[in-house]
C-alpha positions as CSV (number, residue, x, y, z in Angstrom):
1,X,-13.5,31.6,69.3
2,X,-16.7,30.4,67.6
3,X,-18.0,34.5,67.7
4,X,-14.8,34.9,65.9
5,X,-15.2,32.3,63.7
6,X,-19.5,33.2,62.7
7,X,-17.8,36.8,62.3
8,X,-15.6,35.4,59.6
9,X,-18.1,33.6,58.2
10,X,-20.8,37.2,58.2
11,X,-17.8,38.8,56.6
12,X,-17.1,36.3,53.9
13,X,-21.2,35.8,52.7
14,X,-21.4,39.8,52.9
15,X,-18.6,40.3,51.0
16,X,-19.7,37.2,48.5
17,X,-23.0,39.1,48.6
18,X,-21.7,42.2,47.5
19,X,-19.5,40.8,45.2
20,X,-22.6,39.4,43.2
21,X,-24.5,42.7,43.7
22,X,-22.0,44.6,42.4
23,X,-21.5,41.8,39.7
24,X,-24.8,42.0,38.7
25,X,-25.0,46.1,38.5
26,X,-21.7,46.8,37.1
27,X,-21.3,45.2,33.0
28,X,-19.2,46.8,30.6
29,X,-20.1,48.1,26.8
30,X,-17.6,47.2,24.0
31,X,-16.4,49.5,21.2
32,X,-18.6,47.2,18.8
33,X,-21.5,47.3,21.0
34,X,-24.4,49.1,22.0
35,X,-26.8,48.2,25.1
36,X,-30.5,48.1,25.4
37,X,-31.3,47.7,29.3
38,X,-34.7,46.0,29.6
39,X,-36.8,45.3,32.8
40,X,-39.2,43.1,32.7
41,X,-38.7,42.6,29.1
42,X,-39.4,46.3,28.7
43,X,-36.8,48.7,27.1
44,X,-35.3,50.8,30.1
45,X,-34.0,54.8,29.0
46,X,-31.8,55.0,25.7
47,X,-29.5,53.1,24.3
48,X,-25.8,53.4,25.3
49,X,-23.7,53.6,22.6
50,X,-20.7,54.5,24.3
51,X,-18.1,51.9,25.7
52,X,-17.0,52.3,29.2
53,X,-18.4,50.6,32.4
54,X,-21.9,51.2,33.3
55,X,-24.3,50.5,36.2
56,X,-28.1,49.0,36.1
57,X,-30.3,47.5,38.6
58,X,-29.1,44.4,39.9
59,X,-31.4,41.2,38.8
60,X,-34.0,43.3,37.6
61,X,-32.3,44.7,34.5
62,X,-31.2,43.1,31.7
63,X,-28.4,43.3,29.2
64,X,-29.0,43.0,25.4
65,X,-25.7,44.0,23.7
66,X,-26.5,44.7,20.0
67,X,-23.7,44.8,17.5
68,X,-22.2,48.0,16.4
69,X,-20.0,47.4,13.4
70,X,-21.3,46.8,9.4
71,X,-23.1,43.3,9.3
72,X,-23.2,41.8,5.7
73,X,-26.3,40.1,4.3
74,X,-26.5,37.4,1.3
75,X,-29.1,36.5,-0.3
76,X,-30.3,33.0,-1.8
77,X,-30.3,32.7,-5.5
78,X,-33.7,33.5,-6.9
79,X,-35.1,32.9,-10.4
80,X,-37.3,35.9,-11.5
81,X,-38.1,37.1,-14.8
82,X,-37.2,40.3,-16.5
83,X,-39.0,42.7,-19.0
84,X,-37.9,40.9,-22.1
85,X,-39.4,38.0,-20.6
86,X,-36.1,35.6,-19.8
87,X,-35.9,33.8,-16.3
88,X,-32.7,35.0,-14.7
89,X,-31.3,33.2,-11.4
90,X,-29.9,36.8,-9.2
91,X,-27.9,36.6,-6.6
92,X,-27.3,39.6,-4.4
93,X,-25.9,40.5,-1.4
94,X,-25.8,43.8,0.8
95,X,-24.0,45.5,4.1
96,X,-25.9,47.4,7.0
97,X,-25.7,48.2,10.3
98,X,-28.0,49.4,13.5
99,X,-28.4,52.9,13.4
100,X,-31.2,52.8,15.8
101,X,-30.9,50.2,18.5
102,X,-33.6,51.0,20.4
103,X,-35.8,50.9,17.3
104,X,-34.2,47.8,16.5
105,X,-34.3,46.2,19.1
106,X,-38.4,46.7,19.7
107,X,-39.4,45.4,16.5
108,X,-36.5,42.9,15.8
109,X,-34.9,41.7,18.7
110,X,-32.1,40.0,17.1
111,X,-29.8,39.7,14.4
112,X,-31.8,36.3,13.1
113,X,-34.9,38.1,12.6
114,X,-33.3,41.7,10.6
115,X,-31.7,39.1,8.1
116,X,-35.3,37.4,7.6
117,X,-36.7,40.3,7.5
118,X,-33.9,41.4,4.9
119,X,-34.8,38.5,3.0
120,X,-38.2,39.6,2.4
121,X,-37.4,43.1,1.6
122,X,-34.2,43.3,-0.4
123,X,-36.1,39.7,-2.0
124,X,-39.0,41.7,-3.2
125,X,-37.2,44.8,-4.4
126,X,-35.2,42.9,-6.5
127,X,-37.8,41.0,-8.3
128,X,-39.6,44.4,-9.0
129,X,-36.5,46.1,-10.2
130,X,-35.5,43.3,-12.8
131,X,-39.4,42.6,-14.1
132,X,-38.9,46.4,-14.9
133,X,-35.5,46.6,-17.0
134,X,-34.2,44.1,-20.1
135,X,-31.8,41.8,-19.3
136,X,-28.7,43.7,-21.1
137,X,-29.6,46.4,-18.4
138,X,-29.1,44.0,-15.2
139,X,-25.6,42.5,-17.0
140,X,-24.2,45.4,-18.8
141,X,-22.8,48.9,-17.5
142,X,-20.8,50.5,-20.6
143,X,-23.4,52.8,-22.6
144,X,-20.5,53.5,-24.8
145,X,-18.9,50.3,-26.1
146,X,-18.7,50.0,-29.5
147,X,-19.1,46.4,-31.2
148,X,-16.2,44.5,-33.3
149,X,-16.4,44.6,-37.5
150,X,-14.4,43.4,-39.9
151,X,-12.3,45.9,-41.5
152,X,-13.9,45.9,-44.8
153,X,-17.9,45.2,-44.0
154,X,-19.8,44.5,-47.5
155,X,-22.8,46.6,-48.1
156,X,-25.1,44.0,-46.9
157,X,-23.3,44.2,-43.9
158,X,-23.2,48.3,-43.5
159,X,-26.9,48.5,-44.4
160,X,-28.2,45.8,-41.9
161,X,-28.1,45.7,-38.3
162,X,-25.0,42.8,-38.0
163,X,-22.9,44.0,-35.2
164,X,-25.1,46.7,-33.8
165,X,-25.4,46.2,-30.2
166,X,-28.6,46.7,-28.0
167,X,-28.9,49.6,-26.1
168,X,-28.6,50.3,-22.6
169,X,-30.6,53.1,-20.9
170,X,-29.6,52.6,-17.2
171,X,-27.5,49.9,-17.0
172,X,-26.7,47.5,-13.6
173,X,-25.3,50.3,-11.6
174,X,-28.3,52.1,-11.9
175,X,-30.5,49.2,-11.3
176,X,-28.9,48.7,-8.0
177,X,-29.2,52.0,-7.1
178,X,-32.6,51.9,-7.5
179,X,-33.0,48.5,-5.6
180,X,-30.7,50.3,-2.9
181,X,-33.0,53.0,-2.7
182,X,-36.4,51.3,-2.3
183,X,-35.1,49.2,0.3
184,X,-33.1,51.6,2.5
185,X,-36.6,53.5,3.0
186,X,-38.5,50.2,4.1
187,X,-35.9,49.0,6.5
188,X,-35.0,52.7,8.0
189,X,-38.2,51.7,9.9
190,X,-36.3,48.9,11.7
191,X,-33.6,51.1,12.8
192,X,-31.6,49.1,9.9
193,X,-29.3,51.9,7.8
194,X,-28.8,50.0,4.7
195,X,-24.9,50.7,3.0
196,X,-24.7,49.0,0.1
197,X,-25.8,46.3,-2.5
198,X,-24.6,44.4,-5.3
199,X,-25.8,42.0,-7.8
200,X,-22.9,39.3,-7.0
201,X,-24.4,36.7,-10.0
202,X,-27.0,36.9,-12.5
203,X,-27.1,33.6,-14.5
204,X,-29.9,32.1,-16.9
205,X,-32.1,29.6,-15.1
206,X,-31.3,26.2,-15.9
207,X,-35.1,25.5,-17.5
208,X,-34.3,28.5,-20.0
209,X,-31.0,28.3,-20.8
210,X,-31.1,25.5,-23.8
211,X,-34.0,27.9,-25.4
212,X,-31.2,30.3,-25.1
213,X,-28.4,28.5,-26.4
214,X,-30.5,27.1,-29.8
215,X,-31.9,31.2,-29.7
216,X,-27.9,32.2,-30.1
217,X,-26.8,29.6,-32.8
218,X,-30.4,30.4,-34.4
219,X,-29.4,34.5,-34.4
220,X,-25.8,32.9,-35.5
221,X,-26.4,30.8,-38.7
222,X,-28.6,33.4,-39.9
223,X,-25.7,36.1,-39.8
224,X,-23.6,33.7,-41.4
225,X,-26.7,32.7,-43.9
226,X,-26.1,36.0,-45.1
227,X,-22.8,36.2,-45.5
228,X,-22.7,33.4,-47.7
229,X,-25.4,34.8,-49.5
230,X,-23.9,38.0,-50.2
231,X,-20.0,36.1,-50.9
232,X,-22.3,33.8,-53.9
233,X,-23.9,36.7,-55.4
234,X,-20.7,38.7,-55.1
235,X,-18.7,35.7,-56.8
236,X,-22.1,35.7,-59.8
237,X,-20.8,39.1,-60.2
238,X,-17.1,38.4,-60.7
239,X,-18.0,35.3,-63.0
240,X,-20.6,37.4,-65.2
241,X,-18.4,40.3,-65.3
242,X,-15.7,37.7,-66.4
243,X,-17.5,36.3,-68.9
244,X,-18.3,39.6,-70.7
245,X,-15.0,40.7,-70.7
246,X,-13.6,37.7,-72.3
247,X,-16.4,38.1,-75.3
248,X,-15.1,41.7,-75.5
249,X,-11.8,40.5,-75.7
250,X,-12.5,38.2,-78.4
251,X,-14.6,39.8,-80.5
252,X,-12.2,43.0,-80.6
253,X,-9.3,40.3,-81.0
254,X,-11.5,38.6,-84.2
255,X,-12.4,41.9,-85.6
256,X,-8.6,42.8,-85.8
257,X,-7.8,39.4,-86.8
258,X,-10.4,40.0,-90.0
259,X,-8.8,43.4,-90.4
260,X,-5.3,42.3,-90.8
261,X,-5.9,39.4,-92.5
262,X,-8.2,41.7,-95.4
263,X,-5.6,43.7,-95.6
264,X,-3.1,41.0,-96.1
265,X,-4.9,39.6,-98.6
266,X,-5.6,42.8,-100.7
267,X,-2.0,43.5,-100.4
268,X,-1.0,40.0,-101.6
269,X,-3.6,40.0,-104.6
270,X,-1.6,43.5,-105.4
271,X,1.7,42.7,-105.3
272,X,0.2,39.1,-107.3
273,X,-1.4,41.1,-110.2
274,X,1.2,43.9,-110.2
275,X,4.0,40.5,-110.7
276,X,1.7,38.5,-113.0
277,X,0.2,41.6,-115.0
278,X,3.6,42.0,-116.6
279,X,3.2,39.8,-119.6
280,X,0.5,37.6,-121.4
281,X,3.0,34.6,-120.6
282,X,3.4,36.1,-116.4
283,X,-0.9,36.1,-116.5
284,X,-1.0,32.5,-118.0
285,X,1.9,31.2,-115.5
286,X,0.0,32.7,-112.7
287,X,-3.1,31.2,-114.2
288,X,-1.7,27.9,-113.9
289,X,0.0,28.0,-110.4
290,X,-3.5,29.6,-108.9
291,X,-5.0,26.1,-110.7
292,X,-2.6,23.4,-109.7
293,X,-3.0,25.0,-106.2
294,X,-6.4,24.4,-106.4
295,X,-6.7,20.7,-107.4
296,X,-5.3,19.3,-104.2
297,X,-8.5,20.3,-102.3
298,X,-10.7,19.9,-104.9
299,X,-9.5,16.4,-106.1
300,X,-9.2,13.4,-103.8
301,X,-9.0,9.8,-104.2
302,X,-12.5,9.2,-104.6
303,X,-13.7,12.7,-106.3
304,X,-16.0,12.0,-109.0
305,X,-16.0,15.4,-111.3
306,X,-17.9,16.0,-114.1
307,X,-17.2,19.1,-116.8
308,X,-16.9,20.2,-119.9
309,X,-14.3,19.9,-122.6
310,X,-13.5,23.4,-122.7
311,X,-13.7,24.0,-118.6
312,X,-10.9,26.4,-117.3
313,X,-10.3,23.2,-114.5
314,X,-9.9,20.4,-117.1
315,X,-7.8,22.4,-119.3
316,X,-5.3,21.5,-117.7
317,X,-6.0,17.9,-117.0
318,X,-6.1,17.0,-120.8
319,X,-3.1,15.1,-122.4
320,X,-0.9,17.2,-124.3
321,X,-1.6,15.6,-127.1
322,X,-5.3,15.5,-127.1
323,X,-5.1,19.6,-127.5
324,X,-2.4,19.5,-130.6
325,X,-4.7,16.7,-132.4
326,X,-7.5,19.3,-131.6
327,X,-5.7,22.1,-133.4
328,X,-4.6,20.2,-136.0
């Protein structure tokens, strides 16, 4: 019985024994996994990048799974300055993956040290790429907008540079691509295949960004400066040209007025002497209505006039009888 019972006992440790042999040989690789075997902290034959089960050396070897599928990286926010000299806060972010595990895997070890040294890299190519473009280049992508305007600019307007936008010679697609090109060389070295990158914000930096505000109302009121310039000198105009016209228009109305009126009055003194030239008695009436006509304007209540007996104008102021006793 008890060599029964230390034969069940043998069977059960060799068969726990095995269990954790075989345990510690067999692992399995996932579909979004490759292996590195290390023994002794030492890289053992390639990497396996194919998922199945697979056998090492039991307690000797050592697993280190590495991931397979596209890992992202984001980057911090970082103020840098650009070619026109404005500080710009960027922030970027970018997807890889391990194309290299073994490679990786020697000079990284993990996933925490690729995304420092990401940092670092993708960091530094960044700042070089914006210190070497405007910042319209980093913002902007369209080469071929075209800018607002009023449907009926002045000249002032057509002849100055009010609505003409700056220029873009690459714009931020091209920026990244150049960014995404630096950097894929410097991290091939890692085993790292870099995919993609994009600028995910640019924003002014907070210490800047009052400068650029007043800069903006500054470029603003001087636009509008200039339209109100132009509008006054344009309304000048108007008013001058108003003011001509009027003393045109009067001056040709008075000269027709004078016209008329001298031919009014050489047609009245015609058809006057042609009715009072018909008689000596016709000529002396006339005579006589022409005077009375005359007095009211020339005699008022206090006129003081002095003349002759025989005046044509006090002719006709003398008594009736005064000029029979005179005949007589």
């Amino acid at each position: 019985m008890n060599k029964v019972k230390r034969l069940t006992i043998a069977a059960i440790v060799l068969t726990a024994s095995i269990a954790i042999v075989l345990n510690s040989a067999l692992y399995t690789v996932s579909e979004v996994e490759q292996v590195i075997v290390t023994q002794f902290g030492k890289p053992v034959g390639d990497a396996i990048v194919t998922a199945g089960l697979q056998f090492k050396v039991p307690f000797i070897q050592h697993v280190n799974p590495i991931e397979k599928r596209v890992l992202e990286w984001d980057g911090s926010p970082s103020d840098m300055p650009t070619k026109d000299k404005l500080y710009i806060s960027v922030d970027l972010f970018a997807r890889w993956r391990i194309t290299d595990p073994l490679q990786y895997f020697l000079r990284l070890r993990d996933e925490r040290s690729a995304q420092s040294r990401l940092d670092d890299i993708l960091g530094s190519e960044t700042r070089n790429a914006v210190a070497k473009h405007e910042l319209i280049e980093i913002i902007r992508t369209t080469k071929d907008r075209t800018p607002q305007r009023d449907e009926l600019p002045t000249a002032g307007e057509t002849a100055s540079d009010i609505g003409t936008l700056v220029p873009i010679h690459k714009g931020r697609k091209i920026v990244e691509l150049e960014i995404f090109r630096s950097a894929a060389e410097k991290v091939k070295v890692f085993g790292i295949e870099l995919l993609d990158i994009r600028f995910k914000r640019v924003n002014y930096n907070a210490s800047v960004r009052p400068k650029i505000y007043d800069r903006m109302i500054s470029e603003r009121r001087q636009i509008a400066e200039r339209f109100i310039s132009e509008g006054n000198g344009e309304a000048a105009r108007i008013r001058g040209n108003r003011v001509r016209d009027l003393d045109k228009i009067q001056s040709e109305a008075y000269q027709q007025v004078e016209a008329i009126r001298g031919e009014a009055d050489a047609l009245a003194a015609l058809i006057y002497a042609s009715a009072y030239g018909q008689s000596p008695e016709a000529a002396e009436f006339y005579q006589f209505t022409r005077t009375m006509a005359a007095y009211p304007s020339v005699i008022g209540n206090s006129t003081t006039l002095i003349l002759t007996t025989d005046s044509e104008l006090f002719k006709y102021l003398k008594e009736p009888g005064l000029e029979e006793e005179k005949g007589n």
